[in-house]
N, CA, C and O atoms as a GROMACS GRO file, in nm:
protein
  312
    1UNK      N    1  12.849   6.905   9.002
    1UNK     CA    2  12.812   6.768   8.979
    1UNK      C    3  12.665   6.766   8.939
    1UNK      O    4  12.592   6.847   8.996
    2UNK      N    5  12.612   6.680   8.847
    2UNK     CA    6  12.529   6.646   8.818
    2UNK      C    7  12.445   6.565   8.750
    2UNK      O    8  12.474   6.559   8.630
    3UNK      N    9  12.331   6.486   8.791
    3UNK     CA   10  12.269   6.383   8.753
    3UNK      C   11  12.207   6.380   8.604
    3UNK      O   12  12.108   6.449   8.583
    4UNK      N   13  12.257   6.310   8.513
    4UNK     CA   14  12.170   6.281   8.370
    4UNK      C   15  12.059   6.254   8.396
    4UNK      O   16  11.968   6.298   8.326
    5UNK      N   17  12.035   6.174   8.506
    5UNK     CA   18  11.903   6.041   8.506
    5UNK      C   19  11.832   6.161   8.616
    5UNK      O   20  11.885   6.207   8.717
    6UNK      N   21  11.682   6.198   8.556
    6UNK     CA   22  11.570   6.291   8.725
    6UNK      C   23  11.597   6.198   8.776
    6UNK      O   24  11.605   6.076   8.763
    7UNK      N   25  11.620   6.326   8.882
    7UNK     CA   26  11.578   6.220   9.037
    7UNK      C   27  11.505   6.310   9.123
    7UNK      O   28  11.524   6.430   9.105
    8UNK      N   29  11.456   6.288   9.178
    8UNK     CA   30  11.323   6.359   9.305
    8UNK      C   31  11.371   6.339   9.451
    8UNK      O   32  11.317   6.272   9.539
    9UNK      N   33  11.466   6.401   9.454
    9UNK     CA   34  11.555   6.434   9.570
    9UNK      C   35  11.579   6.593   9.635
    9UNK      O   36  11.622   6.680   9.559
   10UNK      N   37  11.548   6.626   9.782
   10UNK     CA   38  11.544   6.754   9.777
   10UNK      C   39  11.686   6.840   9.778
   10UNK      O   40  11.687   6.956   9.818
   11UNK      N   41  11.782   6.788   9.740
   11UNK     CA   42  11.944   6.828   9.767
   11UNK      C   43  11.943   6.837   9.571
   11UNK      O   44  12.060   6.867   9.549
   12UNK      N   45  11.901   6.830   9.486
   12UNK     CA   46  11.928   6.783   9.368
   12UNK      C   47  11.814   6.905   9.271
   12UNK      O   48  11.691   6.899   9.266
   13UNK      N   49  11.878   6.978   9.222
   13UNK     CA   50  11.761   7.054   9.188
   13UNK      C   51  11.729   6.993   9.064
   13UNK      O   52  11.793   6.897   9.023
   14UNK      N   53  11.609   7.056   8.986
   14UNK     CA   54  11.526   7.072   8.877
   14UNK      C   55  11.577   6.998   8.726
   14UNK      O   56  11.537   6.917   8.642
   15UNK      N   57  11.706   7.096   8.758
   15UNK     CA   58  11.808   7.038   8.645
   15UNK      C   59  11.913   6.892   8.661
   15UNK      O   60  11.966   6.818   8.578
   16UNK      N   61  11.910   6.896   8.798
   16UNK     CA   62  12.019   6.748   8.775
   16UNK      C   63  12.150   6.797   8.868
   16UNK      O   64  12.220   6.710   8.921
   17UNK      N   65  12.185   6.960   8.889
   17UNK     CA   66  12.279   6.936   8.989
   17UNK      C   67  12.224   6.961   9.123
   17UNK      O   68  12.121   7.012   9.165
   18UNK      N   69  12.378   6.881   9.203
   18UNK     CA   70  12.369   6.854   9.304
   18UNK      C   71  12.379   6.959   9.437
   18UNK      O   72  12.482   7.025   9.449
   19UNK      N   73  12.307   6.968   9.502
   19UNK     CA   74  12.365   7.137   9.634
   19UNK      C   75  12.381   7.038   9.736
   19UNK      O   76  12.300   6.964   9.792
   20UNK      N   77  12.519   7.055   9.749
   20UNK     CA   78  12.560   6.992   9.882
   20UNK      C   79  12.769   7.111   9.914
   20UNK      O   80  12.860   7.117   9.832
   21UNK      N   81  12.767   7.153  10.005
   21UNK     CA   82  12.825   7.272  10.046
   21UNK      C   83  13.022   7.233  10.008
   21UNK      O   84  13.099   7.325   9.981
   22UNK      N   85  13.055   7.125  10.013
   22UNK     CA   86  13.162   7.084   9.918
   22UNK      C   87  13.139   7.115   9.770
   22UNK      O   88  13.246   7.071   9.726
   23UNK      N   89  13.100   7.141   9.707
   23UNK     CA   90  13.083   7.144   9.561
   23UNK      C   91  13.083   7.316   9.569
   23UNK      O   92  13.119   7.374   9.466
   24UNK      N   93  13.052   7.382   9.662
   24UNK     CA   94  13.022   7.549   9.615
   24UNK      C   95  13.088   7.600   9.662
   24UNK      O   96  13.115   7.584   9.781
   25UNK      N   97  13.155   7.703   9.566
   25UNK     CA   98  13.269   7.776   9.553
   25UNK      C   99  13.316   7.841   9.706
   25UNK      O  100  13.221   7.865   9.780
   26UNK      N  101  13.425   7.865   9.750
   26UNK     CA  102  13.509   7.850   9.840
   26UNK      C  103  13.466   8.031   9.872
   26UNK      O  104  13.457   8.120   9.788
   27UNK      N  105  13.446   8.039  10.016
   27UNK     CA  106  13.417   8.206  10.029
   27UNK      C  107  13.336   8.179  10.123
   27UNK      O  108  13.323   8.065  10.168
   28UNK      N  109  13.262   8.296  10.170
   28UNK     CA  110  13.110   8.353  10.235
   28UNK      C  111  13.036   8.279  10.161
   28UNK      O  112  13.052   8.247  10.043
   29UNK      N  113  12.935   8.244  10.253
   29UNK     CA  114  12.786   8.244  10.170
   29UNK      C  115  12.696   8.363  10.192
   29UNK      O  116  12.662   8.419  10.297
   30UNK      N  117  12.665   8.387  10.062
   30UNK     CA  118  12.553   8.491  10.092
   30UNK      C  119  12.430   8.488  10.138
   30UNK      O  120  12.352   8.582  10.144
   31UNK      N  121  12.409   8.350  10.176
   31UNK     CA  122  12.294   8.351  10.256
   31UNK      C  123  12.265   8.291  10.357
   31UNK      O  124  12.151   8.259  10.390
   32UNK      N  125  12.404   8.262  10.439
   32UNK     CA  126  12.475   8.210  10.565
   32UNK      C  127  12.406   8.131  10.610
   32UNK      O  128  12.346   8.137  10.717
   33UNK      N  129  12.409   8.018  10.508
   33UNK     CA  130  12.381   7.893  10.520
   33UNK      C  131  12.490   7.828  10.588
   33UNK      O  132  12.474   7.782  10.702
   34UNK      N  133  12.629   7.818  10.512
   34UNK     CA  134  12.762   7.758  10.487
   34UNK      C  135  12.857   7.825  10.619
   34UNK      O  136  12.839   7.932  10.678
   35UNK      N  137  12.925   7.760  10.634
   35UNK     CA  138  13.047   7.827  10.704
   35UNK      C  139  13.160   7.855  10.602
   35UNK      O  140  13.098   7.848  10.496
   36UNK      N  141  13.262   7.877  10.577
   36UNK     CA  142  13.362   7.886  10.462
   36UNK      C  143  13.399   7.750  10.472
   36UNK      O  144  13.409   7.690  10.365
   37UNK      N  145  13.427   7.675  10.600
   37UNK     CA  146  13.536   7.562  10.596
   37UNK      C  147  13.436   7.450  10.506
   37UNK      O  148  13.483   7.372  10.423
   38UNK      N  149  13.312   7.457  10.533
   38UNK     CA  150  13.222   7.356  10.473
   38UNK      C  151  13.237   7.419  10.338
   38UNK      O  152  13.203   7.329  10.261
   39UNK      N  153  13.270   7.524  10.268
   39UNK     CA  154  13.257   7.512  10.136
   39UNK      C  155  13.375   7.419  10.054
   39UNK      O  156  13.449   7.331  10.097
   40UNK      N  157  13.359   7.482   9.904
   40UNK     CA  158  13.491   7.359   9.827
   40UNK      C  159  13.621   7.412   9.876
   40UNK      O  160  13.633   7.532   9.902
   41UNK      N  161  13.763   7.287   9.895
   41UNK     CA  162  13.861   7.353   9.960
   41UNK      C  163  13.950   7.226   9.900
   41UNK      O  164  13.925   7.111   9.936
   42UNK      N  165  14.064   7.260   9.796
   42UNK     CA  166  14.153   7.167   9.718
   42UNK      C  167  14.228   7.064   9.808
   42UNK      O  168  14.346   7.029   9.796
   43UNK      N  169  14.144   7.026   9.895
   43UNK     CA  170  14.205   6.902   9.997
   43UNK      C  171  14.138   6.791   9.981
   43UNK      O  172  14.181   6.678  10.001
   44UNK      N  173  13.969   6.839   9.925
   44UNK     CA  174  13.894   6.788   9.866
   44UNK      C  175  13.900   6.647   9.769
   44UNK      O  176  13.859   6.673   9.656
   45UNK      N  177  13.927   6.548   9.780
   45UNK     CA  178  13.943   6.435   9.661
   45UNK      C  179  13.781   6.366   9.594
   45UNK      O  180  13.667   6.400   9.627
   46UNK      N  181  13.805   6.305   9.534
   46UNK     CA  182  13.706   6.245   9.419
   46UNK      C  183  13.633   6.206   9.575
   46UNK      O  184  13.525   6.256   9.606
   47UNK      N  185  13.698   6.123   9.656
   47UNK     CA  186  13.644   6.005   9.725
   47UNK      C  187  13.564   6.064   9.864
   47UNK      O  188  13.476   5.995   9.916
   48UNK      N  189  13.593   6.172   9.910
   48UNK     CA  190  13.564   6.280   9.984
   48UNK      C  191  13.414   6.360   9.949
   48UNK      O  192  13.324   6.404  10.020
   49UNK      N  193  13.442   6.354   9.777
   49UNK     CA  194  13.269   6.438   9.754
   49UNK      C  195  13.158   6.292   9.691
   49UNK      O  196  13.036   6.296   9.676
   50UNK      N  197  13.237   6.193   9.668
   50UNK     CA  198  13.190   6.073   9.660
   50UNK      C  199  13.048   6.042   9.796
   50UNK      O  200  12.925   6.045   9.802
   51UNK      N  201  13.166   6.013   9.889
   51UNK     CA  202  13.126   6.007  10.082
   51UNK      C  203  13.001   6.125  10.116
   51UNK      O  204  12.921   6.118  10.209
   52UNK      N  205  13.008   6.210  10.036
   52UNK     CA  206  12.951   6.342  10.108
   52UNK      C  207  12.800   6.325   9.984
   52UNK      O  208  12.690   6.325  10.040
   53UNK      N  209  12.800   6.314   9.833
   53UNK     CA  210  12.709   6.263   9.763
   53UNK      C  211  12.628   6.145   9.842
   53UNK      O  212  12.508   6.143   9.870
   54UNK      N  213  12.735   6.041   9.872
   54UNK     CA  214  12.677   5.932   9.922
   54UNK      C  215  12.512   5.986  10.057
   54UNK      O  216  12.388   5.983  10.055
   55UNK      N  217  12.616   6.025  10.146
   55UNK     CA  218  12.538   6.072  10.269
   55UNK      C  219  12.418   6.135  10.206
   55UNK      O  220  12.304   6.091  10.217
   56UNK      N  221  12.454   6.246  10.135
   56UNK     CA  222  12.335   6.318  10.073
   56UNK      C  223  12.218   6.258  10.036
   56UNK      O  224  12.125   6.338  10.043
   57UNK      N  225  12.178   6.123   9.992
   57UNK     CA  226  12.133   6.079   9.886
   57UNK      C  227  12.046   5.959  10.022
   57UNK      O  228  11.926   5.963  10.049
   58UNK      N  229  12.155   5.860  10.087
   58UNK     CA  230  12.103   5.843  10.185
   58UNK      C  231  11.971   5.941  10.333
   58UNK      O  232  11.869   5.904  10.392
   59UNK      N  233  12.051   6.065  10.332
   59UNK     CA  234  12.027   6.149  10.477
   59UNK      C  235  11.960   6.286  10.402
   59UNK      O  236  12.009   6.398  10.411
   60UNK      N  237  11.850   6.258  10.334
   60UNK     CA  238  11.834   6.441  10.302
   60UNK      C  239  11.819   6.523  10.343
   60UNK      O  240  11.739   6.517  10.436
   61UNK      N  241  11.885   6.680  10.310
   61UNK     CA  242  11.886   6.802  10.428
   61UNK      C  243  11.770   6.874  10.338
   61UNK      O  244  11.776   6.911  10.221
   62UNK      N  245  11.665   6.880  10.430
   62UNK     CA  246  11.522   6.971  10.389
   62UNK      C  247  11.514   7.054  10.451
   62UNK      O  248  11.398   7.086  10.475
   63UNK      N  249  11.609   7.128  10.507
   63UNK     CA  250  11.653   7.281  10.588
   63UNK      C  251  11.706   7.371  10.442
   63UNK      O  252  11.652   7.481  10.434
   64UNK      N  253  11.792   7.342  10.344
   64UNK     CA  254  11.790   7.445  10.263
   64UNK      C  255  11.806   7.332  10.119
   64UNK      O  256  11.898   7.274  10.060
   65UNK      N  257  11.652   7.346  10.106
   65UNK     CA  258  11.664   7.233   9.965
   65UNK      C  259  11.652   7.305   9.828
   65UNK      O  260  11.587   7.409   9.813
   66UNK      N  261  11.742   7.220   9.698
   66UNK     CA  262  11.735   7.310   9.574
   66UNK      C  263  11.606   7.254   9.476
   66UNK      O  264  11.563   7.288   9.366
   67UNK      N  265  11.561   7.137   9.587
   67UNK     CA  266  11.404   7.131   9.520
   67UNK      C  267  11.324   7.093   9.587
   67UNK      O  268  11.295   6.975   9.605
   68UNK      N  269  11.247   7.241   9.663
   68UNK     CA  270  11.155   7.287   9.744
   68UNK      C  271  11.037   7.139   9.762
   68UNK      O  272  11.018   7.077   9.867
   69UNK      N  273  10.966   7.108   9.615
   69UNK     CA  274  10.893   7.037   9.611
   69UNK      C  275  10.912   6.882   9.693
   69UNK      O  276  10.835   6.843   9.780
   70UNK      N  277  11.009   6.821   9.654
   70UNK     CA  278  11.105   6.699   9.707
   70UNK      C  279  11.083   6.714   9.856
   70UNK      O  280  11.023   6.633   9.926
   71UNK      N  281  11.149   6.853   9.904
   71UNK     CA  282  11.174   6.851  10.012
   71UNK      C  283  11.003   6.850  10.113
   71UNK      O  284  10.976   6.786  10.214
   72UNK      N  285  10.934   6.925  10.051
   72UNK     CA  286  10.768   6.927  10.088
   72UNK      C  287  10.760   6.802  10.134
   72UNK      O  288  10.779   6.765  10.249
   73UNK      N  289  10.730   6.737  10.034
   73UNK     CA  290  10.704   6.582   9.997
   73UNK      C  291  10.793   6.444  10.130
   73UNK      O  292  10.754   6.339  10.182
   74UNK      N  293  10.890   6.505  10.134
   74UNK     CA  294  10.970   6.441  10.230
   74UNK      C  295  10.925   6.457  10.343
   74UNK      O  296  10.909   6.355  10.410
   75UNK      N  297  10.884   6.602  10.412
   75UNK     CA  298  10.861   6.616  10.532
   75UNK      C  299  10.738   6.584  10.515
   75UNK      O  300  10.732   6.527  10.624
   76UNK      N  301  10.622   6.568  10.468
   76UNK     CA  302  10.492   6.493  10.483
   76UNK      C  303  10.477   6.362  10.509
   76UNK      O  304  10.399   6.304  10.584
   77UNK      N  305  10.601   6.308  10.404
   77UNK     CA  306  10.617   6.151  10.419
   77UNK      C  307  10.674   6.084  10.544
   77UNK      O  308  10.652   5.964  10.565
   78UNK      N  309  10.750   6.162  10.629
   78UNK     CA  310  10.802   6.145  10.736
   78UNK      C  311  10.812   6.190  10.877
   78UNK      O  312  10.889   6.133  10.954
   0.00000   0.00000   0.00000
């Protein structure tokens, strides 16, 4: 998934997509961030990564952000 319009969000990298652990490919993470069950899993509906975008966007996770800077910026601001 990903945003046309920048946005300065720390879940949202550089380019416009989105890192949030539904969207990435189903397996290990290699950098055991993820559990498997949190990755993508075809039970998954539109309305499910909708809910989970939503939260994202509301609640940002600045524990493993895909734009470092955002995430800086956040924890200063707050």
């Amino acid at each position: 998934m990903k945003f046309i319009t920048e946005i300065w969000h720390p879940n949202v990298d550089k380019n416009g997509d989105v890192c949030i652990s539904i969207l990435h490919e189903p397996g290990e993470d290699k950098y055991g961030y993820e559990k498997p069950e949190e990755r993508w899993l075809p039970i998954h509906t539109v309305e499910t990564i909708m809910i989970s975008v939503i939260s994202m966007l509301a609640d940002p996770n600045g524990d493993s952000p895909a734009n470092v800077d955002a995430a800086v910026s956040l924890i200063l601001t707050y």
